[in-house]
Residue, then its C-alpha position, 0 to 999 in steps of 0.5 A: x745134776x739130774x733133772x726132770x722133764x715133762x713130756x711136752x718138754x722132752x718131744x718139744x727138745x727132739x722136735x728142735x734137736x731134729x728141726x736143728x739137724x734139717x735146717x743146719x745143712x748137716x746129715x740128718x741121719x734116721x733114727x736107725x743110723x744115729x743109734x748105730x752112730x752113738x753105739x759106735x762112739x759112745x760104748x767101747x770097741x771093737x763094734x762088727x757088722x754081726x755085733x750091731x746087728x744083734x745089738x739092735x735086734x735087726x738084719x746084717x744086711x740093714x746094719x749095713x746099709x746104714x754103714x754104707x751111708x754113714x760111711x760115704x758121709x765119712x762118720x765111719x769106717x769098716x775094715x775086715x778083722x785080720x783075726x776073723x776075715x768074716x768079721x768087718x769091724x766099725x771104726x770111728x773117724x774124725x768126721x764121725x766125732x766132729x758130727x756128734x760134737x755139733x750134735x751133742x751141741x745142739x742138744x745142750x742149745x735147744x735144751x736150755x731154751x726149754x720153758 
């Protein structure tokens, strides 16, 4: 069911999508982290260090640090592919997709309280 928003709609839904992160006491991860999340979860595997890197037009290095956050957080996890030892393949956890289920929760919230 597609629907339109106008602009003022569309900032007023990621101000409260994002005000909903900070207030809920969940990461609140930065633009950056919350795309490689979604690219992680939301296109098929396998996901590398090397592949999100040029997915996004950005450094190994800062893939990187963002997994390195995102995985003390436990919403990812990287392991060395046993086929390639240079690869480090990004995997999904339980906590990653209970994460973006809140997520994905409060999008669906905040948008049906839109005027």
């Amino acid at each position: 069911m597609p629907f339109a928003l106008k602009h003022s709609q569309a900032l007023r839904l990621w101000h409260d999508v994002g005000l909903g992160i900070v207030r809920s006491g969940e990461p609140d991860l930065s633009s950056r982290q919350i795309t490689i999340l979604l690219t992680v979860y939301m296109e098929p595997p396998p996901h590398t260090v090397r592949g999100l890197a040029a997915k996004l037009n950005v450094t190994k290095p800062v893939i990187t640090r963002a997994l390195d956050t995102m995985g003390s957080l436990d919403l990812v996890s990287r392991r060395r592919d046993d086929s390639d030892r240079r690869n480090v393949v990004v995997q999904r956890t339980v906590q990653g997709s209970l994460y973006l289920e809140r997520f994905s929760d409060l999008i669906i919230e905040k948008a049906r309280t839109l005027p």
